[in-house]
Every structure is written in structure tokens, then in C-alpha cells.
SEBA-863757 format. One record per residue (C-alpha): x, y, z. Coordinates in steps of 0.25 Angstrom, whole numbers, plus 5000, padded with zeros to 4 digits. Example, Ala and Ser with C-alpha at 12.3 -4.5 7.8 and 13.67 -1.06 7.14 Angstrom:
! SEBA-863757
+------+------+------+
!   xx !   yy !   zz !
+------+------+------+
! 5049 ! 4982 ! 5031 !
! 5055 ! 4996 ! 5029 !
+------+------+------+
END
This chain:
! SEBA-863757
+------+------+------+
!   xx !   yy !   zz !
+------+------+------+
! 5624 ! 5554 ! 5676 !
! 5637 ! 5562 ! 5679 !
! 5639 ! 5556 ! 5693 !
! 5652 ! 5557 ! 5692 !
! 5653 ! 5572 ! 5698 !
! 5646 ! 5569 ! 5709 !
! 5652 ! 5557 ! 5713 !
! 5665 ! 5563 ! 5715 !
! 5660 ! 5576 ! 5722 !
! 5653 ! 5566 ! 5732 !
! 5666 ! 5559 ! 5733 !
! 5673 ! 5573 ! 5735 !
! 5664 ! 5577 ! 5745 !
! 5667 ! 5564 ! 5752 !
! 5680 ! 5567 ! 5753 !
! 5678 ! 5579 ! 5759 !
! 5671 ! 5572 ! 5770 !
! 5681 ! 5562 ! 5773 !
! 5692 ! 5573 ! 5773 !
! 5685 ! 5579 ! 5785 !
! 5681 ! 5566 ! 5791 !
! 5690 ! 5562 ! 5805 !
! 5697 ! 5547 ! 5805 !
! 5707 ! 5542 ! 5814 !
! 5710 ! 5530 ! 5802 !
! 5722 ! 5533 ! 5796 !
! 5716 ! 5526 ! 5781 !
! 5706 ! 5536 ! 5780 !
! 5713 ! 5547 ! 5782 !
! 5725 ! 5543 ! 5774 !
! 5712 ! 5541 ! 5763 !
! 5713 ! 5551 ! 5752 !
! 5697 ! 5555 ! 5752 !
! 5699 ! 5563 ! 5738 !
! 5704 ! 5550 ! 5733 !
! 5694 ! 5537 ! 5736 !
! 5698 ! 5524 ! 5732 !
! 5684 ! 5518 ! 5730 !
! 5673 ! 5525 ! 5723 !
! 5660 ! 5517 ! 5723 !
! 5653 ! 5511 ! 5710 !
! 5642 ! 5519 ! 5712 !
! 5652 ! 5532 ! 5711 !
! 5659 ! 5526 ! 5701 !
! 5647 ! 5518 ! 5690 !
! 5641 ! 5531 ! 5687 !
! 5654 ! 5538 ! 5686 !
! 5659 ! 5527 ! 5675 !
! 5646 ! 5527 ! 5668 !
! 5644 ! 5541 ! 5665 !
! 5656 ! 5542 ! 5662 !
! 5658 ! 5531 ! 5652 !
! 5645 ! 5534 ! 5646 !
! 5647 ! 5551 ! 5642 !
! 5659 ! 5547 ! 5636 !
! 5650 ! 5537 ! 5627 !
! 5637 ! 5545 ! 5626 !
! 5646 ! 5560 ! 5625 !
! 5655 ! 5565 ! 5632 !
! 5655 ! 5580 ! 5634 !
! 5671 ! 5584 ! 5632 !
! 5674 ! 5588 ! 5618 !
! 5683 ! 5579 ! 5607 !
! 5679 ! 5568 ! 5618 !
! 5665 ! 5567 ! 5615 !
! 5665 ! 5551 ! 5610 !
! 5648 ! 5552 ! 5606 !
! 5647 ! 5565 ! 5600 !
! 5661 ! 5568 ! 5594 !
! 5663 ! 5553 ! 5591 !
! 5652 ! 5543 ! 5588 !
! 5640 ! 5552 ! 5587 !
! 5647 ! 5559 ! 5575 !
! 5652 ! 5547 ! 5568 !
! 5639 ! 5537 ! 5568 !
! 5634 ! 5550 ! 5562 !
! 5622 ! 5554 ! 5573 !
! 5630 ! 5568 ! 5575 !
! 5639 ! 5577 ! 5565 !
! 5647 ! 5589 ! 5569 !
! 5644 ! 5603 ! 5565 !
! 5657 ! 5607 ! 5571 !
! 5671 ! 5602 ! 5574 !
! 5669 ! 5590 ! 5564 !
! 5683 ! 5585 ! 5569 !
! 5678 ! 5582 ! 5582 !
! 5671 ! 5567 ! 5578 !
! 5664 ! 5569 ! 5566 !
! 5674 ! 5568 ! 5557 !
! 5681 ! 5557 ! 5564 !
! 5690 ! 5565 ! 5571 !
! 5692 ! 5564 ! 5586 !
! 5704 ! 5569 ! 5595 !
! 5711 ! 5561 ! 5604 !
! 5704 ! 5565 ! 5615 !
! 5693 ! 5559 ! 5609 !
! 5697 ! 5544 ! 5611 !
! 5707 ! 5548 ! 5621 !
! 5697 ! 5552 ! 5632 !
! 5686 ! 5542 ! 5627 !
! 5696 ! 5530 ! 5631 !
! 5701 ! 5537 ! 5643 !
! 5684 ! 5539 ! 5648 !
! 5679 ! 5527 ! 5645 !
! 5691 ! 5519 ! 5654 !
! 5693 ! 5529 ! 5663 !
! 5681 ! 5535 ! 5667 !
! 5671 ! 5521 ! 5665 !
! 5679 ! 5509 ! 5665 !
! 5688 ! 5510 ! 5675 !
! 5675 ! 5513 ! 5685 !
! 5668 ! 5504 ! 5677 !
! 5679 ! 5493 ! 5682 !
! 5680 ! 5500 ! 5698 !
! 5664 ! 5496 ! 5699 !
! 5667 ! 5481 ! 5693 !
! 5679 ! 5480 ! 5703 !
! 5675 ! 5486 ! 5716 !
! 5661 ! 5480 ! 5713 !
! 5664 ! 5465 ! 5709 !
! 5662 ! 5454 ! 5719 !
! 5677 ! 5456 ! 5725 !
! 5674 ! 5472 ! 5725 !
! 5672 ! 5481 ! 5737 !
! 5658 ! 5483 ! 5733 !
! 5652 ! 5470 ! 5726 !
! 5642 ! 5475 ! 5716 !
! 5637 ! 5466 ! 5705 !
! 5626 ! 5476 ! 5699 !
! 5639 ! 5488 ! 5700 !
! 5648 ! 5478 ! 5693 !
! 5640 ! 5472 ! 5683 !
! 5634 ! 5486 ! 5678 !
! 5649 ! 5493 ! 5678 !
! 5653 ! 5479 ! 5668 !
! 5642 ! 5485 ! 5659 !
! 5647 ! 5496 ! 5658 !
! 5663 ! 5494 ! 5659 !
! 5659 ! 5484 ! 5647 !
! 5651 ! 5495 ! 5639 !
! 5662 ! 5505 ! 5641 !
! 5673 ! 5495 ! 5637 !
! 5663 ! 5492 ! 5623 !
! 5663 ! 5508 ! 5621 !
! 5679 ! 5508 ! 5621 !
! 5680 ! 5495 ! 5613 !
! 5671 ! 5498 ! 5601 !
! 5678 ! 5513 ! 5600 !
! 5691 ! 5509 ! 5603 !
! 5694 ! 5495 ! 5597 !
! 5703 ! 5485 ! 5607 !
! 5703 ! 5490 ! 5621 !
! 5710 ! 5488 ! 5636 !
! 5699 ! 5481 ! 5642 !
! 5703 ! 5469 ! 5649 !
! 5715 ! 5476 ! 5656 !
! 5708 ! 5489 ! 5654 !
! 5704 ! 5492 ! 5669 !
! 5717 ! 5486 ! 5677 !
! 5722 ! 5498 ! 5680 !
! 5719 ! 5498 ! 5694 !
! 5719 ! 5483 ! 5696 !
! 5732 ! 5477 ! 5704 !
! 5739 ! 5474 ! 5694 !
! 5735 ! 5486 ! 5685 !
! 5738 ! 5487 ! 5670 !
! 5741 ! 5499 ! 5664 !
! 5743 ! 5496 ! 5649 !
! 5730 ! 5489 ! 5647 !
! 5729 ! 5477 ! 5633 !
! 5719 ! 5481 ! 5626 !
! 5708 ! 5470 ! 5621 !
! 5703 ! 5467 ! 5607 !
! 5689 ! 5473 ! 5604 !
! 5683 ! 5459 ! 5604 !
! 5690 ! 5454 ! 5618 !
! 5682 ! 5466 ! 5623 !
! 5672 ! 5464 ! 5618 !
! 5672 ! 5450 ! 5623 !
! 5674 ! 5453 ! 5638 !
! 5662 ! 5466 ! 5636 !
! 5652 ! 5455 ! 5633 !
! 5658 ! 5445 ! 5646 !
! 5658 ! 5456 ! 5654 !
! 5643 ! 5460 ! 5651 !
! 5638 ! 5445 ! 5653 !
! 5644 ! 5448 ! 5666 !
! 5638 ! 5461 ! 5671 !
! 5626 ! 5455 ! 5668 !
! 5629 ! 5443 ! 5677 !
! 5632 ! 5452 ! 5688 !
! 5620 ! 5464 ! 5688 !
! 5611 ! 5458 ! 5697 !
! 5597 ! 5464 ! 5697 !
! 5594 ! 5464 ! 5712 !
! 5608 ! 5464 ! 5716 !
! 5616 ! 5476 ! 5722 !
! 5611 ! 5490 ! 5718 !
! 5620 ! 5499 ! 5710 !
! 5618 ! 5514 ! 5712 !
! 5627 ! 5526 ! 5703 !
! 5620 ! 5518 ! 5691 !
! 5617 ! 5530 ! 5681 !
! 5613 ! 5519 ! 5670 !
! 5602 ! 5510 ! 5676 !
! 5599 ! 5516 ! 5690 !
! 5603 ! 5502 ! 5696 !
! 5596 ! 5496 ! 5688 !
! 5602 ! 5481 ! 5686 !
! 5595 ! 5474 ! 5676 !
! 5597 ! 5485 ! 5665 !
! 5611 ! 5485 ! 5669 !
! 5609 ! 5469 ! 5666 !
! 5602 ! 5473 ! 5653 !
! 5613 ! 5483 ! 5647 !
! 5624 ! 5472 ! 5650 !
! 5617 ! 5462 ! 5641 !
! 5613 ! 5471 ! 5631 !
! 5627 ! 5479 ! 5630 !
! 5631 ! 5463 ! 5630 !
! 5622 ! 5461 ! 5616 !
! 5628 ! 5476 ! 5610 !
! 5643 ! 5470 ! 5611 !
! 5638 ! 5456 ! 5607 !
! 5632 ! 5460 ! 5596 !
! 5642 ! 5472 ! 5593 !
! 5654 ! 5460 ! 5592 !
! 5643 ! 5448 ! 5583 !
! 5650 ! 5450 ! 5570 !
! 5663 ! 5447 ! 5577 !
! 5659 ! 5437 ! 5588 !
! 5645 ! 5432 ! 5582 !
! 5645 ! 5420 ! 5590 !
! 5648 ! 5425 ! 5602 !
! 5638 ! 5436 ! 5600 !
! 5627 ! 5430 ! 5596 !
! 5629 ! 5422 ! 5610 !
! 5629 ! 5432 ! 5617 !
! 5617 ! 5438 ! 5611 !
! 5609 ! 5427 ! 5613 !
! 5611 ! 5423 ! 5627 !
! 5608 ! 5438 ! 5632 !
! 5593 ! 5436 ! 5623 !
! 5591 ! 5422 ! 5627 !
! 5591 ! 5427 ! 5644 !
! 5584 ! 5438 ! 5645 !
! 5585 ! 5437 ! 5661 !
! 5599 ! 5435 ! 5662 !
! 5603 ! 5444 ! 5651 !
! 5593 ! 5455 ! 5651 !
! 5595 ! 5466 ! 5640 !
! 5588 ! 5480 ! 5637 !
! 5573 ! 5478 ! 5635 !
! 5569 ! 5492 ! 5634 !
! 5574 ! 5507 ! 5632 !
! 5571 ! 5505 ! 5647 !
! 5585 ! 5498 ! 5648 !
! 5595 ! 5508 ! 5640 !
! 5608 ! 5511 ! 5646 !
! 5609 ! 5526 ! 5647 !
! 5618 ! 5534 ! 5655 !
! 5606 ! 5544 ! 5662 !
! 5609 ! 5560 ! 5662 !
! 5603 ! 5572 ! 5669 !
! 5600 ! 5586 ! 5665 !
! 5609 ! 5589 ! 5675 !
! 5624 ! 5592 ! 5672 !
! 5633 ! 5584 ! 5673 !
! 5623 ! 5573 ! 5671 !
! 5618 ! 5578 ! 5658 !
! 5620 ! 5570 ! 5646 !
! 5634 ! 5572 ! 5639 !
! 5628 ! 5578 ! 5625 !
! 5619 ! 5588 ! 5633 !
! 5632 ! 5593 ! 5640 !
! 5639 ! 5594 ! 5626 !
! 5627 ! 5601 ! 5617 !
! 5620 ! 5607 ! 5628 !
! 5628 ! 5612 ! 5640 !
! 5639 ! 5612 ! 5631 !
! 5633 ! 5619 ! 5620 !
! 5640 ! 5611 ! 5609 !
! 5631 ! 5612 ! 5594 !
! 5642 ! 5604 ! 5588 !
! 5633 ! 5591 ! 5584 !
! 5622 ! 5589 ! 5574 !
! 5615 ! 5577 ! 5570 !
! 5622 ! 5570 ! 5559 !
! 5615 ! 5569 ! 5545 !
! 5616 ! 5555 ! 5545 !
! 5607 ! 5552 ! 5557 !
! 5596 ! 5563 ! 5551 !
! 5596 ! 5556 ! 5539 !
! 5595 ! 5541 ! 5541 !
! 5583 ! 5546 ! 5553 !
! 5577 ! 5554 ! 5544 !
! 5577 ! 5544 ! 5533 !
! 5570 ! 5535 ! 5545 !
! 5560 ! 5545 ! 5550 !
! 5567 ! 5543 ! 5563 !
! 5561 ! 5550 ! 5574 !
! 5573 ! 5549 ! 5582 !
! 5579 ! 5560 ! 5575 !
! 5572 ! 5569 ! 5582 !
! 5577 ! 5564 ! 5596 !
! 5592 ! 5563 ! 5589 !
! 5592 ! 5578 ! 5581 !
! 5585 ! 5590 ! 5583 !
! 5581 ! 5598 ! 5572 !
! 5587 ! 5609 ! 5564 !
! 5580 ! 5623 ! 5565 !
! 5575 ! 5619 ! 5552 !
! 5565 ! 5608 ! 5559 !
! 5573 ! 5596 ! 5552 !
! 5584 ! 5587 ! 5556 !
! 5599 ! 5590 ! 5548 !
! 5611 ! 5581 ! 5549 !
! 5625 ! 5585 ! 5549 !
! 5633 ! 5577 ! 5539 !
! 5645 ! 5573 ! 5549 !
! 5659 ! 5576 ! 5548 !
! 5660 ! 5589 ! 5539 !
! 5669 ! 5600 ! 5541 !
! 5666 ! 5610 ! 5553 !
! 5664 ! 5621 ! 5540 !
! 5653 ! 5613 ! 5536 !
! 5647 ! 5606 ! 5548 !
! 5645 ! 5620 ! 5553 !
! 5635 ! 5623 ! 5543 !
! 5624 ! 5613 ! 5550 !
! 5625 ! 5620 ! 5564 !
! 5611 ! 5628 ! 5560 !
! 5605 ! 5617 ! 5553 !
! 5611 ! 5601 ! 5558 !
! 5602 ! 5595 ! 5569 !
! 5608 ! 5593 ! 5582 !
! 5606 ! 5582 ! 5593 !
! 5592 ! 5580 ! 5596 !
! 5589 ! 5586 ! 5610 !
! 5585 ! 5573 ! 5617 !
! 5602 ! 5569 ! 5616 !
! 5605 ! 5584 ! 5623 !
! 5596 ! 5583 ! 5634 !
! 5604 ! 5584 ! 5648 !
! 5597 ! 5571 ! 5653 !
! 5598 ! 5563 ! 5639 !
! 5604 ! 5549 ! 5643 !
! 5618 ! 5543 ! 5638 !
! 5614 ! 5530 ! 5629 !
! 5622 ! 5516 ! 5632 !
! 5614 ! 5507 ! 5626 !
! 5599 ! 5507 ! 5622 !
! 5589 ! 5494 ! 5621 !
! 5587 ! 5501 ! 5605 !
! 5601 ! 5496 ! 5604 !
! 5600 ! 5482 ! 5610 !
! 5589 ! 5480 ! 5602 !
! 5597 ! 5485 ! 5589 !
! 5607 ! 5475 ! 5595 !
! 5597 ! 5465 ! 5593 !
! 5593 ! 5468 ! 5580 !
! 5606 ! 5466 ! 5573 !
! 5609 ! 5454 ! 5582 !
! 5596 ! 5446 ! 5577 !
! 5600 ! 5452 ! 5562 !
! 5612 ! 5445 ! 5563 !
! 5608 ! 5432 ! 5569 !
! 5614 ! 5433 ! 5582 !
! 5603 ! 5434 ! 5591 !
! 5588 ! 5428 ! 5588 !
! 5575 ! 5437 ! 5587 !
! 5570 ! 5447 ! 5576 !
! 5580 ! 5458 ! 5572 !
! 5568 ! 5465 ! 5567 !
! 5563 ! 5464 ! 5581 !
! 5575 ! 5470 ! 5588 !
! 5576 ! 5482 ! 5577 !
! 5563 ! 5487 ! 5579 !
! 5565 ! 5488 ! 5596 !
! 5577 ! 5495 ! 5593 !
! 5571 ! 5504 ! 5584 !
! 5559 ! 5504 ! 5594 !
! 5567 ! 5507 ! 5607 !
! 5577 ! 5517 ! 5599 !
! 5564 ! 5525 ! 5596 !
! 5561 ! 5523 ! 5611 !
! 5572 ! 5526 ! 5617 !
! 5568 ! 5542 ! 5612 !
! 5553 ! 5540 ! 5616 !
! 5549 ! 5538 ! 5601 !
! 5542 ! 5528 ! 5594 !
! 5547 ! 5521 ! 5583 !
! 5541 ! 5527 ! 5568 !
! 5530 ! 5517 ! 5565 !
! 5538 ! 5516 ! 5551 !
! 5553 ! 5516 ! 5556 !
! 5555 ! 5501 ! 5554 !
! 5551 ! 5502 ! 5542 !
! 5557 ! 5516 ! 5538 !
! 5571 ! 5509 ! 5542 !
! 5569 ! 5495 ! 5534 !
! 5572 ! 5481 ! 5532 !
! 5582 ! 5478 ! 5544 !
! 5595 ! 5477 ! 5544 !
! 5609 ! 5475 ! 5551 !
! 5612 ! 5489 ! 5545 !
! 5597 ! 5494 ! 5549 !
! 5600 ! 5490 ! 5563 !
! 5613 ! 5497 ! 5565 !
! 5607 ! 5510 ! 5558 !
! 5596 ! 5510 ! 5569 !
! 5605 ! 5506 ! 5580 !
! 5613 ! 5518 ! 5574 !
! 5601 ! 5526 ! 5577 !
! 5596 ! 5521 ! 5591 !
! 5611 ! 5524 ! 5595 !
! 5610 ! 5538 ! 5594 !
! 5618 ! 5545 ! 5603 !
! 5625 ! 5533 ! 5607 !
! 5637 ! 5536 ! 5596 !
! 5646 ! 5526 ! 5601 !
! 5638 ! 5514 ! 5600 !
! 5632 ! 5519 ! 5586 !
! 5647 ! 5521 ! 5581 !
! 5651 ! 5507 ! 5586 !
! 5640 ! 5500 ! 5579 !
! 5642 ! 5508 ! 5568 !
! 5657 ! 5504 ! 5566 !
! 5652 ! 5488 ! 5569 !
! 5642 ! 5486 ! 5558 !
! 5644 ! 5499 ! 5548 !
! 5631 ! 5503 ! 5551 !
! 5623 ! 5513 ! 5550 !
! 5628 ! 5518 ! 5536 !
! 5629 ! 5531 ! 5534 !
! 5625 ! 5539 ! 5523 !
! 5637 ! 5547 ! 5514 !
! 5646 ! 5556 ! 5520 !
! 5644 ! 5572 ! 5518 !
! 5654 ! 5575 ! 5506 !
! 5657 ! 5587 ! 5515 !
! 5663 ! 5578 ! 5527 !
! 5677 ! 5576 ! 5530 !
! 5683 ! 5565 ! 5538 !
! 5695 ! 5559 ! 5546 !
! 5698 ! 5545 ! 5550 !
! 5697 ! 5544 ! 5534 !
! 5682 ! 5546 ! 5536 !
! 5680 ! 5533 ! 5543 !
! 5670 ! 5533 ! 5554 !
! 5680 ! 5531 ! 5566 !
! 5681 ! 5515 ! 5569 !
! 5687 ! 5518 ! 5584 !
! 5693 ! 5528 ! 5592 !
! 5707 ! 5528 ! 5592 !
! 5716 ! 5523 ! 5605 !
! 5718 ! 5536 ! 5617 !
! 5733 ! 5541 ! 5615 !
! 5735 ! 5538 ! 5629 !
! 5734 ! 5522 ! 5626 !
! 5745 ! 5526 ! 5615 !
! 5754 ! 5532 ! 5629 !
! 5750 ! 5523 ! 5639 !
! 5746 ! 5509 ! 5634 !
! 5753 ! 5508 ! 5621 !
! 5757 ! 5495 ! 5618 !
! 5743 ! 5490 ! 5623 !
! 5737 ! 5500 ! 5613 !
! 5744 ! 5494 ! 5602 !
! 5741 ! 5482 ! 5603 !
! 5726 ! 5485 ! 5605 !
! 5727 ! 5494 ! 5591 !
! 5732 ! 5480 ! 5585 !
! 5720 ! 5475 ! 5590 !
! 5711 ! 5485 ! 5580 !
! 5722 ! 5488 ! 5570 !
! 5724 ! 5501 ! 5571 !
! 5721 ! 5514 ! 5582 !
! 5711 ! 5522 ! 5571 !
! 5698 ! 5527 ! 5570 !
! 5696 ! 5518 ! 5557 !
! 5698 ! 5504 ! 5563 !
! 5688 ! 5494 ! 5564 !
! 5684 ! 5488 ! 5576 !
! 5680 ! 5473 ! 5579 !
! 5667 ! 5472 ! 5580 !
! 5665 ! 5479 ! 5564 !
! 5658 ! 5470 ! 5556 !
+------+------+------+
END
């Protein structure tokens, strides 16, 4: 995982060499070896990758932690028995989405775009398979940015560099975005060639081409069918052609197929929440009252996988957002992350087949793709139970009742655990899961809406100003309580 240290000692240590190495060319010694101009994808793709992804799944730098001080506490799978003003109350610092913007550009984008650049067909190192997979993923890290952010720089975003640089990037609409993601996917599946050139630095799939092929096309159907109330036809068009070729546009079959960043047990390759709550000995989370009761109310044995129980042998929520005087109170008795999502090696979720399938289910409900929604619930439901070596209760179908839109977002909500970015982004689409009453002992900000965005960095308000106004014109206004275009 953590590659990233040890690319850049090896790089150090290769400067070392070339200090002591004897030339008589006056380039090379005119070279500035602690300085390369070139570092190679297979440097650079697990570098961009890891980083992107712990700054979605965690994160482990305190008011930046976007999962579990953001989206985890406001879908409601965690609640705070401490420092109540750090997420679960819906107040963030600036730092927050400051450093969030800043990583996700910075550290996964820009590297993202190097590998496309240097490895296209008029690159110095042609690589179809290293171009195409870094479109998948330049492409998911642009729809993490969009659906948080609003309107975005992305088709003068990564031009800093280039001859004729731009500094003061226009920002796009959510639904031009969202309209290049979905082209750009079509392409990096065009382009990954199973049989064609190897890939190596690959902490996703191993090199593994055709699951790079079947992420693209199933990231392709999560943005189609996140944009269907908006863009129906279009949608459903691109729905259908993916399930009508199979062969061309393969897809998750199996849990087999899940994008998942892999971790070790060995620091600092461990995952991010292990390095928070275990190396870092933070206790500041329980799990939220909410997620006990709607899976106790199921008899849903993932619970058991998501919490731990109390020293009472049962499973207690915390209500979220109450007041450090009282939160304080459930630090004996309020479950806490379920050991499985604190172990060193627990991977960092992308996507999962459960979802694809959950994808399916309300694409076939609403008519936009053929086959049985009924069919494609149950295998989401099946693969979720899977995914945590479990079988599904032989009365959970039934337990959970007659389906429904709002019955496939609820189990989506639940198959998306520890993903909270994805499951507060579905969440403000459809309005779904519902959420049971609020603690009469909770206290709010943002006038106690669930946050609809994050706010713009300060530093676009310093450096790219006029830009930034016209992108806030775009979604109205630069708050937490503006909707987004893809609500229905």
C-alpha cells in the first residue's frame, strides 16, 4: 500500500549513486540528481492511488479525516462520544475541505494525468493498459470532487504544466462533468487491452486487465444511473449497451472483482482506521443508534461484523450529535467499530459487486435497464452478506419486505458500510435511507441540515476568484445546505 516511502528513499538512494558516479558529459553533471524530471508510472500509480484512496476511505490527520469526521457520522453508521463539533454535528474546519480539495488534486490527479500523458501513444513510454487504468481512476477521483463539491475545474483542471499553462482554471457544471466521466470511461475500456503490455506498481488488481475493464464499465453504470433522473435517456442508453455486450463491456461478476485498495499489517501500509483507533489510540467513535436499530430490527448479522458489543454482551448506539456533556456518558456502554474494520490488513473499499448489483436493482425498478429488480436485489443482498464471509438469513428477504426504491437505497445504505462517502452521496440523491427522529438532547449547526456539499477551499477565494464565482453561480450558493444536480 503505502509505496510511496519507499519509492522516494529508492529514488534518494539513486541519487546518492549518481553523485558519486564519474561522467565526462557536461548534461549529466549539470543534472540535479536530488531533483528528477521523470519519475516512472510504476512509481507514480501506486503513489496517486493510495493516496487518493486514504483520503476517501480515512485519512489519519485530525479535522481532515473526510470518512470518519465527515460521511461516516452523517449517514449516521458512526456518532461521537467526544468533540461533537468535529463532524457530528455538521461542523467541520476549514481544514477539512481546505486539504480534501488540495489532496485529491494534488496528490491523485495531477499523477493521475502525468501517467496519461507520458503514457499515450505520443508519450515517452506508450502504455494503453497504464493509460487506460489511470483514466479510471483520474475519472473516479474527479466524481469524489464533483458529488462533494458541486461545479468543478475539470476540463482546464490539469493544465498547469502543459505549454501554454492555465493557472485560473473555469470551473464546469456538475452535469458537463459528469458528461466527460462517463466518455472518458467508455474510453479506458477501449484502451485496456487484456494480453497487451503488463502494468507492474498496481496495488488494486495486480495487473490484472480485465477487472481493470470490469471496474470501468461498472463505475461507468454507478455515474449513469447516479445522473437517470436528470439525463433518463441518455442513461438508460448507456445502461443498456454495457448489459447487451458482456464481451466488450465486461462488468463485476463476483465479490472476486471488488476494487479495493490492499493493506498490510505492517506500518505504514496498514489500513488508515487501524492507524487512527489502534496505533493512535483514539476511542472517540461508537457506533450510531441508528445503524443498531434498523439491523437489529432486521436480525442482520452484519452487525456483528460492523460493532462490537458492549461489556454488557449487547449492541448500544449512540444517538448522534449530542453535546460532549452527554455523549461522554456512553463511553462504557456505546458499541464501537466491529474489529474486522480495525485490523492493520483490512482493505480500503472502491466499489463492491453488492453495489453494482444494488445499481441494478433500482435501474430495472425504474425501467431503465431490463431483467428482474427482485433478481438483482437479492445478489446484492446475497454478495453484501459475502463479502464478510456470511450467508444471507434464510428469512432476510422476507424480514426486509415487499421492494422498493426506498428498500434498495436502505440496503445499499448498508452494504456501503465504511464507504461513507459513497453512502452520503446516495443519500442526498434519492432521500433515502430515512432516518428515525433526532435525540431531543442533539444540537446542530448548518440549521440542522445534513451537509448538502462541502464548501469551496479559501485558497480558490485567494487565487482563482473570479473563476470561483462563477462556478458558485453554477449551484447557487458556497454552503453546506445547497442541493446538487443530481437530487431527485
Amino acid at each position: 500500500m503505502k509505496l510511496y516511502k519507499t519509492i522516494y528513499s529508492f529514488l534518494a538512494i539513486g541519487s546518492l549513486l549518481l553523485l558519486n558516479a564519474c561522467t565526462s558529459k557536461f548534461d549529466e553533471l549539470n543534472t540535479d540528481p536530488n531533483n528528477p524530471t521523470a519519475i516512472g508510472s510504476q512509481y507514480l500509480f501506486p503513489y496517486a492511488v493510495e493516496k487518493s484512496v486514504d483520503r476517501y476511505w480515512g485519512g489519519n490527520t485530525r479535522f481532515e479525516r473526510l470518512n470518519l469526521d465527515g460521511a461516516m457520522l452523517w449517514i449516521q453508521y458512526l456518532a461521537r462520544n467526544i468533540y461533537s463539533n468535529e463532524g457530528d454535528n455538521y461542523g467541520i474546519t476549514p481544514t477539512f475541505y481546505n486539504n480534501t480539495w488540495k489532496s485529491l488534486y494534488n496528490d491523485g490527479l495531477v499523477n493521475f494525468q502525468r501517467i496519461i500523458t507520458e503514457s499515450s501513444t505520443t508519450g515517452k513510454t506508450p502504455n494503453k493498459n497504464y493509460e487506460g487504468a489511470a483514466i479510471v481512476m483520474r475519472t473516479w477521483v474527479f466524481s469524489l470532487l464533483t458529488d462533494m463539491y458541486g461545479a468543478i475545474p475539470y476540463t482546464d483542471a490539469l493544465k498547469g504544466t502543459d505549454t501554454s499553462p492555465v493557472y485560473t482554471p473555469t470551473y464546469d457544471s456538475m452535469d458537463k462533468v459528469y458528461e466527460n466521466l462517463l466518455n472518458d470511461l467508455k474510453l479506458a475500456n477501449e484502451k485496456l487491452t487484456v494480453g497487451g503490455p503488463s502494468i507492474t506498481g498496481d496495488i488494486i488488481y495486480s495487473g490484472d486487465i480485465l477487472k481493470w475493464k470490469k471496474f470501468a464499465n461498472s463505475l461507468r453504470l454507478r455515474l449513469a444511473n447516479r445522473q437517470a433522473a436528470k439525463k433518463s435517456a441518455e442513461s438508460r442508453a448507456i445502461m443498456r449497451e454495457i448489459l447487451a455486450d458482456p464481451v466488450k463491456f465486461p462488468i463485476f461478476t463476483s465479490n472476486s472483482d471488488n476494487a479495493l485498495l490492499a493493506n498490510t499489517i505492517t506500518r505504514p501500509s496498514n489500513n488508515e482506521w487501524h492507524e487512527v483507533m489502534i496505533i493512535g489510540s483514539r476511542t472517540d467513535w461508537n457506533i450510531s443508534k441508528t445503524l443498531v436499530d434498523k439491523l437489529s430490527g432486521l436480525n442482520d448479522t452484519r452487525l456483528g461484523v460492523f460493532a462490537n458489543k458492549n461489556k454488557s454482551n449487547a449492541y448500544e448506539g449512540v444517538p448522534n450529535g449530542l453535546p460532549d456533556a452527554i455523549a461522554t456518558t456512553y463511553l462504557s456502554t456505546g458499541s464501537v467499530l466491529g474489529d474486522y474494520f480495525t485490523r492493520a490488513n483490512t482493505p480500503s473499499v472502491i466499489m463492491t459487486y453488492s453495489e453494482l448489483q444494488l445499481i441494478l436493482a433500482e435501474a430495472a425498478f425504474d425501467g431503465d435497464i431490463t431483467g428482474t429488480a427482485d433478481d438483482y436485489f437479492k445478489k446484492g443482498i446475497d454478495a453484501s452478506f459475502a463479502q464478510y464471509s456470511l450467508s444471507t438469513p434464510t428469512d432476510y428477504l422476507k424480514t426486509v419486505g415487499t421492494i422498493s426504491k426506498e428498500k434498495i437505497i436502505e440496503q445499499k445504505w448498508i452494504a456501503l458500510f465504511g464507504q461513507g462517502v459513497e453512502a452520503w452521496t446516495e443519500f442526498r440523491r434519492t432521500g433515502f435511507p430515512k432516518f428515525s427522529a433526532r435525540d431531543p438532547r442533539a444540537v446542530f449547526e448548518n440549521d440542522g441540515i445534513v451537509p448538502t456539499r462541502l464548501p469551496y477551499p479559501t485558497t480558490e477565494y485567494s487565487l482563482n476568484k473570479a473563476k470561483l464565482d462563477e462556478g458558485i453561480k453554477l449551484i447557487g450558493t458556497d454552503n453546506m445546505k445547497a442541493k446538487l444536480w443530481w437530487t431527485e
